[in-house]
C-alpha positions in Angstrom: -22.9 -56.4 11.5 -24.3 -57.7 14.9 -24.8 -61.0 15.4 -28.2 -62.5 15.1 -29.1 -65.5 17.2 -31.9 -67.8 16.1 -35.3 -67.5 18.0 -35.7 -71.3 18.9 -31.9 -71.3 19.9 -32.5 -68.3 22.2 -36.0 -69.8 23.3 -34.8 -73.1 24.4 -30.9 -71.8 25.9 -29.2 -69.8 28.0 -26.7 -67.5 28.1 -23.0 -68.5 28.9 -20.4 -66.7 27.9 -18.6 -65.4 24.7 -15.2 -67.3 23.5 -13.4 -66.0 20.8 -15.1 -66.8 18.0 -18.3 -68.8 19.4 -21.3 -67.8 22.2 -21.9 -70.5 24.6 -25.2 -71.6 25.6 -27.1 -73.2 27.8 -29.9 -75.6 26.7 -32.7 -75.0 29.4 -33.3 -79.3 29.2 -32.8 -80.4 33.3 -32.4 -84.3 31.5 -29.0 -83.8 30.4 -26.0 -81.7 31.1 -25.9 -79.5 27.5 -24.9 -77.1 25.8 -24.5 -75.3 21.9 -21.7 -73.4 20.6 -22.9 -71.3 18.4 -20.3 -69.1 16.0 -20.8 -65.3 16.2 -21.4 -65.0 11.8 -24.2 -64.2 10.4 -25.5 -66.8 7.8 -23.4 -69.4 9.0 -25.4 -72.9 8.0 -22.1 -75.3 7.6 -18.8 -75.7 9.6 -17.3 -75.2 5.5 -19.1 -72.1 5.6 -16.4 -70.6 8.3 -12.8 -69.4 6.7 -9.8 -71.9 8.3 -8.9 -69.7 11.2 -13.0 -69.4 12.2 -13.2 -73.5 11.9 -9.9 -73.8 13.6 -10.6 -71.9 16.8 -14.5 -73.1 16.9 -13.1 -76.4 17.2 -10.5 -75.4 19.8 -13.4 -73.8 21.9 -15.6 -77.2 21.3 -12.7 -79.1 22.6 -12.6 -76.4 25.4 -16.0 -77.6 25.8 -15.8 -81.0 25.9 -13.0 -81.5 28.2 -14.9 -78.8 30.6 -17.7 -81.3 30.5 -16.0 -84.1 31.3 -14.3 -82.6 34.6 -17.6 -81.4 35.6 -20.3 -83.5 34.7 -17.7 -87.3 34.3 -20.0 -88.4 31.2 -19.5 -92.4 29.8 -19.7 -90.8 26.6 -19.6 -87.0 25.6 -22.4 -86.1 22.1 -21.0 -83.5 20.4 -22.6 -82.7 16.5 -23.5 -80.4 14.5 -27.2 -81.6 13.4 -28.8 -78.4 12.4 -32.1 -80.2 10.5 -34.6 -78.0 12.5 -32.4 -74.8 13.3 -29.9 -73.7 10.0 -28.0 -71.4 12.4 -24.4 -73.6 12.9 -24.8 -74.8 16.3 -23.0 -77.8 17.8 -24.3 -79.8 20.9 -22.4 -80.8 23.8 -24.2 -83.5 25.4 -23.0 -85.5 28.4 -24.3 -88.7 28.4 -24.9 -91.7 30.9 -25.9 -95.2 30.8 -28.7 -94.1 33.4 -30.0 -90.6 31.3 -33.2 -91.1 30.3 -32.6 -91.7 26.6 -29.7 -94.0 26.6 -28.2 -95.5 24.3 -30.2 -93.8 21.9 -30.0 -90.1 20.7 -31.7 -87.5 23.2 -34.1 -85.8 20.3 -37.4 -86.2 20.7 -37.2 -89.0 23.2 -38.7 -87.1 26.3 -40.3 -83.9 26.9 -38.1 -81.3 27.9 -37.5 -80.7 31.7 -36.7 -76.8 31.9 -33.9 -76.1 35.0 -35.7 -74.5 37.9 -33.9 -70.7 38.0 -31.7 -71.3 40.7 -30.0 -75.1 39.3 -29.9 -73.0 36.2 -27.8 -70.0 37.5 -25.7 -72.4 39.1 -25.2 -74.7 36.4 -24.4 -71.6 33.9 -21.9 -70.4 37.3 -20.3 -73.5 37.3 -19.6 -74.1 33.4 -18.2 -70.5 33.0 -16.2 -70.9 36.3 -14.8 -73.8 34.5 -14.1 -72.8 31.5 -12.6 -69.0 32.2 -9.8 -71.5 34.6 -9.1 -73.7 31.9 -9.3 -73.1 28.6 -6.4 -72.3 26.2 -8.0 -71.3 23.3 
């Protein structure tokens, strides 16, 4: 069966690249340094709804993530969850964070309006990320 992205998730992202398991996205929000993993299942709500060797490797790619992130982008503090109250489609944010973001401390929903990347910091942000990650990770 091919896999079926949700509309809002492929509204509001990007795409990255393919892991093993997960597709890696973009979110098109300027603010924040951001991205969603999203597992390549159909009628995946829950991380319990993926078998043991699914959940295993889409936490090693959202470690993958996270470490990418942190070489790149040097976050105080890296957001990663799994929220889902708006979109049921399993999709975890990556969010670096700053003292200086526009939101901090508090969480980034529905604090701002969205800031959509101008096309060419988005291709090079996407450029940079996958360039990352495809020289680092061990998944």
């Amino acid at each position: 069966m091919h896999f079926k992205l949700h509309p809002q998730l492929e509204k509001d992202s990007e795409f990255v690249l393919d892991l093993d398991v997960c597709q890696l996205r973009l979110i098109n929000e300027a603010n924040y340094p951001w991205l969603v993993l999203i597992p390549r299942l159909n009628g995946i709500v829950e991380l319990s709804d993926l078998s043991e060797t699914e959940y295993t490797q889409t936490m090693l790619e959202s470690r993958a993530i996270e470490l990418a992130m942190i070489r790149l982008f040097e976050p105080v503090k890296m957001n990663i969850a799994a929220i889902g109250n708006m979109v049921p489609q399993l999709h975890i944010h990556h969010v670096a964070r700053y003292k200086n973001d526009k939101a901090w401390p508090a969480p980034i929903w529905g604090k701002h309006p969205m800031q959509a990347y101008d096309n060419n910091s988005k291709v090079l942000r996407i450029q940079t990320i996958k360039k990352e990650l495809l020289a680092n990770i061990q998944t």
